[in-house]
C-alpha positions as a printed Julia matrix, in Angstrom:
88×3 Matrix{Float64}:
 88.57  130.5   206.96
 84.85  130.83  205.97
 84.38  133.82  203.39
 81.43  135.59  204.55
 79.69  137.63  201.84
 77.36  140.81  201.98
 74.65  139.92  198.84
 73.04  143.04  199.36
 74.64  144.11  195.87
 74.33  140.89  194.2
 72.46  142.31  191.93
 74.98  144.29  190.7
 77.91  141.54  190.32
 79.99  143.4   193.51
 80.25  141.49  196.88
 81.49  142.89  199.99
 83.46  140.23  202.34
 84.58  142.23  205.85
 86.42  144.72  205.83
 88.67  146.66  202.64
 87.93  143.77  200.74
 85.43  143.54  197.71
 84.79  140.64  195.31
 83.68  141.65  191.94
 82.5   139.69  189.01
 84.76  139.29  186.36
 81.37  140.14  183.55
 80.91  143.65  185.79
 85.17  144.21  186.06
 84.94  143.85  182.12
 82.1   146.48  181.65
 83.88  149.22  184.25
 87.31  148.63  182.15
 85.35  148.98  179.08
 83.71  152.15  180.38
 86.96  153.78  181.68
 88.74  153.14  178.24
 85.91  154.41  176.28
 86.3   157.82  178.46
 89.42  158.03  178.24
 89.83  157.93  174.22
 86.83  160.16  173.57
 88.95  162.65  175.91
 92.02  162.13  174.03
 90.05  162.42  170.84
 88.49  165.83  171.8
 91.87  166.68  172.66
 93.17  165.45  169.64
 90.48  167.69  167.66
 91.22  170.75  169.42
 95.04  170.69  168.63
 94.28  169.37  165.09
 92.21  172.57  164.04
 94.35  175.71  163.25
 93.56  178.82  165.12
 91.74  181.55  163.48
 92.73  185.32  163.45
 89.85  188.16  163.29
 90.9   189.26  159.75
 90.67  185.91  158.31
 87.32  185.13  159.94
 86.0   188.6   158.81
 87.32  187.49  155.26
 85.22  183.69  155.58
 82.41  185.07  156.68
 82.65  187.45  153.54
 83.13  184.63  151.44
 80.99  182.3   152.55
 78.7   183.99  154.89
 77.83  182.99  158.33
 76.03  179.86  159.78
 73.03  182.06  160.6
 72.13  182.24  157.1
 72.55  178.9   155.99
 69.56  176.76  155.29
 69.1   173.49  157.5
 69.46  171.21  154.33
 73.19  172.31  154.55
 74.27  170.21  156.91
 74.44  167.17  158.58
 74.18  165.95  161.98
 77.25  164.03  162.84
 77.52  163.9   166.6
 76.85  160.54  167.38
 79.83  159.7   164.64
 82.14  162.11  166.6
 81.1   161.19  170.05
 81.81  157.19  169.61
């Protein structure tokens, strides 16, 4: 049987042979695996983050912001950026 391949994606490692079938390159199938495992721990992470910091009341954030004051009135210097840490 002659496989008959549609290269209008060849571009893009994927090849379409009649029908429900699909040929993919194994360098692409890597990269969407890699992709959809990346997603899926940064979910769990921020899931992981959430559950990991205690809730606070209104009394006891009345009392922090007392103590400490609030973010508004903190100077830039303060603090540092640290998304692209979090977000790996």
């Amino acid at each position: 049987m002659k496989k008959e391949y549609d290269f209008s994606k060849a571009e893009q490692g994927i090849f379409y042979r009649g029908g429900n079938q699909m040929v993919v390159a194994e360098k692409v199938l890597r990269k969407i695996i890699r992709e959809s495992v990346r997603d899926a721990i940064r979910e769990e992470r921020l899931g992981l983050y959430e559950v990991l910091v205690p809730p606070v009341s209104k009394k006891e954030m009345q009392e922090i912001e007392g103590n400490y004051g609030t973010p508004a009135k903190y100077k830039k210097s303060d603090f540092k950026d640290m998304t692209d840490w979090v977000m790996k």
